[in-house]
N, C-alpha and C positions, 0 to 999 in steps of 0.2 A: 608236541612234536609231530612233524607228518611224519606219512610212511617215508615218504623223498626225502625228507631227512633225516631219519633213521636209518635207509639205507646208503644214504652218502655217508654217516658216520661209521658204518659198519664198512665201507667202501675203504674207507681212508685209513680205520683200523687194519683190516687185511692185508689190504698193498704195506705198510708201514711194516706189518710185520712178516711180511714174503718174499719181496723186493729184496734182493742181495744189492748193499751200495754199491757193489761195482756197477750194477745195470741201469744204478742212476745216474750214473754222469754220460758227458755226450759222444755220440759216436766219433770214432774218428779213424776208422779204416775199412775195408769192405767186412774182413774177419767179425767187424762186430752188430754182423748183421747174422740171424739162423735165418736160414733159406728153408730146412727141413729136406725129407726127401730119403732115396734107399739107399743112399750112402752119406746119411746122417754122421756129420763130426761136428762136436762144440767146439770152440775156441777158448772154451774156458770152464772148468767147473761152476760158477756162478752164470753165465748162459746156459747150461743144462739145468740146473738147480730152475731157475727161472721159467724156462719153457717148460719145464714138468710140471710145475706150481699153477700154473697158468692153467695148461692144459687139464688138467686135471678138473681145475675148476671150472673147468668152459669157456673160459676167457678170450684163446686164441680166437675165438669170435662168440662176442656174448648174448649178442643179436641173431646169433642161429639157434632153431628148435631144440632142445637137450637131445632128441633123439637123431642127431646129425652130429653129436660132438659140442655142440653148442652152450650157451648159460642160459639159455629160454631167457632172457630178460627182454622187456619192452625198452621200445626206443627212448623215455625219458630216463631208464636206468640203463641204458647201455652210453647215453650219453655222461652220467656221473660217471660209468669205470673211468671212459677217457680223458672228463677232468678231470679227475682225482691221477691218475695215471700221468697227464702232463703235470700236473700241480707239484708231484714226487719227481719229475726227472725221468721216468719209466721208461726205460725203452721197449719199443714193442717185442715181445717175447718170439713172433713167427711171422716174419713176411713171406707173402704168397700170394703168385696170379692164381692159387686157386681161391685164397680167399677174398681179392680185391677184385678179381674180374666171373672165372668160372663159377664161383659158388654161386653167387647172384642169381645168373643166368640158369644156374640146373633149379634154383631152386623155383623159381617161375617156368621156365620148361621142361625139366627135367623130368620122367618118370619116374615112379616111386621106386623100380630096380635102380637106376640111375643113382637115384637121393643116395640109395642105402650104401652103394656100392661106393661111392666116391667121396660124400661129403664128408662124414666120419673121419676119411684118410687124409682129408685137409687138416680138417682143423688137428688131429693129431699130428701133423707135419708127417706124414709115412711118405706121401707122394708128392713130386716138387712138377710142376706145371708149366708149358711154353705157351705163346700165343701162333698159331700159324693164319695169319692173315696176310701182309704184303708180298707180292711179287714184284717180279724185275721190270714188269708193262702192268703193274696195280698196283699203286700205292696210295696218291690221293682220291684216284681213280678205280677204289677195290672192287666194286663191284664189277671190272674187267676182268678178275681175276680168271684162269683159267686150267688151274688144276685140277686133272679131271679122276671122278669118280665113279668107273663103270660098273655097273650089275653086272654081277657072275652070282647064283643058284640066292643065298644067303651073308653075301659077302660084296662089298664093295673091292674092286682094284683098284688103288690108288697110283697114279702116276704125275708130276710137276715136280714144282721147286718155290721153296718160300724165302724171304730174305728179309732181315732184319730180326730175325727170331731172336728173341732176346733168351741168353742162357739157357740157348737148345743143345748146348753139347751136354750140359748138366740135367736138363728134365729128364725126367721119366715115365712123362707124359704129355700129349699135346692134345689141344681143342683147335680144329683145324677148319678152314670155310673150303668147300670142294665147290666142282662145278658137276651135277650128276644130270643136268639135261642140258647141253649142248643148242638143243633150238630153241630154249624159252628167250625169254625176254632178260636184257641185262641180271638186274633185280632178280630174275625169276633163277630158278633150277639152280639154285646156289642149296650146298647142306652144309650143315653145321655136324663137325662130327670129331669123337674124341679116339684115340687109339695111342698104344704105349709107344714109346720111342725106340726099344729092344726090338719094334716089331722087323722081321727080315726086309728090306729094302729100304731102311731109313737109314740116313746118315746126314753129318754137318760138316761143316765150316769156320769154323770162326772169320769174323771180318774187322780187318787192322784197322782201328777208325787214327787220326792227327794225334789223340793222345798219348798214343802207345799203350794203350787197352781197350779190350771193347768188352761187352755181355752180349755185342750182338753175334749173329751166324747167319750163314745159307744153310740151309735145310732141302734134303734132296729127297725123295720120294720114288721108289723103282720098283713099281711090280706088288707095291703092299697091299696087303689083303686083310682086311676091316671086317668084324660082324657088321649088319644092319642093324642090330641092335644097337650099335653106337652111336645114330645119329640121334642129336639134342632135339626134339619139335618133331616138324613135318618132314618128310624128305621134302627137297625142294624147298621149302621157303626156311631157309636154313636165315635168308638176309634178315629176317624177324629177331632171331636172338644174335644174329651179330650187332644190330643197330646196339638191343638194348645192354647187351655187352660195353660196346663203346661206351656210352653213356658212364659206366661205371671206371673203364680204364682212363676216361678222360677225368672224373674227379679224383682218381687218382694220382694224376701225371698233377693235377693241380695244387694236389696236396704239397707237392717238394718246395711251394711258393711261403706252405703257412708259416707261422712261428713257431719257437721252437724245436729247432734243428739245431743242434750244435748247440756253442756257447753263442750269446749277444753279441754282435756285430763290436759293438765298441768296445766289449773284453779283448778279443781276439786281434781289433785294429790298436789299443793300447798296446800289447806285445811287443807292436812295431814302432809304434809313432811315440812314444810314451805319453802323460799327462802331464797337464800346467800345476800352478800353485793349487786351483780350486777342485782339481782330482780331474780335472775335465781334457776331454784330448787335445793334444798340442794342434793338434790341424783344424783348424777353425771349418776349410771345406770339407771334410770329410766328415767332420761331425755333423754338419749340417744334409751329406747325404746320408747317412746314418740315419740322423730324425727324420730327413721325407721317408727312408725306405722303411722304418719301422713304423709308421704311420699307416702307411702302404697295407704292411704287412699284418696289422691289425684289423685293417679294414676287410682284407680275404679272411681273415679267420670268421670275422662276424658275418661275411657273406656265407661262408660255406656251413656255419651253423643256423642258419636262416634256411639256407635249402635242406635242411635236413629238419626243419622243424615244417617248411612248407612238404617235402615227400611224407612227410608224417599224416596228412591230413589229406593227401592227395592233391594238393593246390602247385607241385610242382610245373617249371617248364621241362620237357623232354630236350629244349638247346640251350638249358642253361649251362648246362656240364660243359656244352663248348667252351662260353663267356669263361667259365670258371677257367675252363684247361689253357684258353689262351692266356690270361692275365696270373693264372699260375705260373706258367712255365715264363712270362717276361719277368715275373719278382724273382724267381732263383735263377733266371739270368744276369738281374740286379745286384743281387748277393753274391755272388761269384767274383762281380766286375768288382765291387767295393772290395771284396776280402783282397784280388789282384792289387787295388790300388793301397790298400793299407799296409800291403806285406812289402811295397817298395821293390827293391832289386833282390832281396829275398828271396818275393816269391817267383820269381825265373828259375830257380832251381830247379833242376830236371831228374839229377840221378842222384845226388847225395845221400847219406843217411840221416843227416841233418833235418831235411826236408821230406825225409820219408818217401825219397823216390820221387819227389815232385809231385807230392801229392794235391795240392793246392794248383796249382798250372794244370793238372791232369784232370782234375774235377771241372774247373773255369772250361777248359777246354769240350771238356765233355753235356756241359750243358746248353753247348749250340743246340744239340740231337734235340732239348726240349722242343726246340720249334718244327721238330718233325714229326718226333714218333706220335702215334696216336691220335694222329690225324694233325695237316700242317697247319701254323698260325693262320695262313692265307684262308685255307677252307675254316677254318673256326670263327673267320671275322667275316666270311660269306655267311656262313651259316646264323651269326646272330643278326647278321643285317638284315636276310632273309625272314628269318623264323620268327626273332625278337625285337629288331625294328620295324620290319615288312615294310621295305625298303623296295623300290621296284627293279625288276632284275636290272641286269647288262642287254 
């Protein structure tokens, strides 16, 4: 037996025996998501039980150094947790922009005060994370952005507004892009910089999106005052760790395309439509987009473990996470439309308890946002024409 095998069996033994069955079956409301954070609440004894276990273990990210919180595993075995992990039903024990986007990013620019101070607190869930990137005049356009950060002795002043801050009335912290040189060049005199959200001059908004919820907010900025010591890199070429930032929140946003989400598309559309004699759904079309979409939806799983065996080696593209983030974000637009079409007149439901408040409409509805947030489909299919076809401009 290899060591890879020995430790996938040792993989499958632990999860098997830590995993509380409630955390393997599939999500179905925000509650049963832990965000983490200083006002930490489970939704359920077996979600704490779970996140503890995990964390304990390193798990909440297995792929960081132990001495960041981590499980020190290498990328062929942090790739076992996570089949072994979908294999069980597992649901992830801590979502986190500190762990999907900021961690990343400190851990390649971050100073070793930085590493110590902040990565730790991720992966233990203590501190829950915003992203402060788009303004009201930047959005596909960010590096317009022009919230500015002026030198006062050891301290930046921050003064703007950000918009689309996702679950900024709930962080407790933010990684924020300022503009702290005024004459440089677009790109240029941009910082990258972290600061709590208690700090005196911050406040939000929330922003009403069609479905009648949103995670997003406006984020106001009045007079805040930053160590220096908080910025990520260089002052000024803060755009460096935002790009490689992006990179990471786009294979993120890509992810909500893979499989694995919920129950199978044809459980969930049986509910509604029921089955023929042969077990098979009644609706002949529906099944048949079902099978293109899980097709589909197969085929990004095996893309997106390819680019992680190619980052393994260094052979990756830097725009492939576009490619990915676009045709991510069209399959759980996909999925959305099929659940729509298989729930019938059902799924119209808006307020009942039946429908859980129209949960289903509310979700459909809310994954138009995929074709924005995180940069829009239009710039992700510039960018791979550009980058990955070198296609000649406009």
């Amino acid at each position: 037996m290899s060591d890879m095998e020995k430790f996938r069996g040792e993989t499958r033994a632990w999860l098997e025996a830590n995993c509380p069955p409630e955390m393997r079956r599939p999500m179905t409301s925000d509650e049963d998501t832990f965000w983490g954070g200083r006002n930490t609440k489970f939704s359920s004894e077996p979600q704490r039980v779970w996140f503890e276990r995990m964390r304990d273990k390193g798990w909440t990210v297995p792929h960081w150094p132990k001495e960041y919180g981590g499980g020190g595993l290498d990328p062929e075995q942090t790739k076992i947790v996570r089949q072994e992990m979908a294999a069980l039903g597992a649901r992830q024990p801590l979502v986190s922009f500190g762990i999907s986007m900021l961690g990343p990013a400190l851990l390649k620019y971050g100073t070793d005060a930085q590493k110590k101070e902040h990565l730790p607190k991720i992966a233990a869930g203590l501190i829950r994370w915003c992203q402060g990137y788009s303004e009201p005049n930047a959005g596909s356009d960010l590096a317009s952005l022009q919230t500015r950060a002026e030198s006062d002795g050891d301290e930046f002043v921050i003064n703007g507004q950000k918009i689309w801050t996702s679950y900024a009335n709930y962080a407790d912290w933010i990684f924020c892009l300022v503009r702290t040189d005024p004459t440089a060049k677009k790109h240029d005199g941009i910082s990258f910089i972290l600061f709590d959200m208690a700090s005196k001059g911050v406040s939000t908004k929330p922003i009403l999106l069609i479905s009648g919820r949103s995670p997003f907010c406006e984020t106001f900025f009045d007079n805040v005052r930053v160590p220096k010591a908080n910025v990520v890199g260089t002052i000024n070429r803060g755009w460096d760790v935002a790009k490689y930032l992006l990179q990471h929140e786009r294979a993120m946003i890509s992810g909500m395309g893979e499989r694995g989400v919920g129950r199978p598309l044809g459980q969930v559309a049986a509910d509604s439509v029921g089955t023929d004699e042969a077990g098979r759904l009644e609706d002949p079309m529906l099944r048949g987009q079902i099978a293109s979409f899980e097709i589909d939806e197969a085929a990004l799983a095996c893309a997106a473990e390819r680019a992680v065996d190619l980052a393994k080696v260094g052979q990756s593209h830097p725009a492939f996470s576009s490619a990915m983030k676009y045709y991510g974000t069209e399959l759980n637009k996909r999925r959305y439309e099929i659940l729509m079409s298989a729930g019938g007149i059902d799924a119209l439901e808006w307020e009942s308890p039946r429908s859980k408040q129209g949960a289903r409409p509310r979700a459909w509805l809310r994954t138009k946002a995929n074709s924005i947030e995180g940069g829009t489909s239009e710039v992700m299919l510039g960018i791979v024409a550009k980058r990955i076809l070198d296609l000649p401009g406009a």
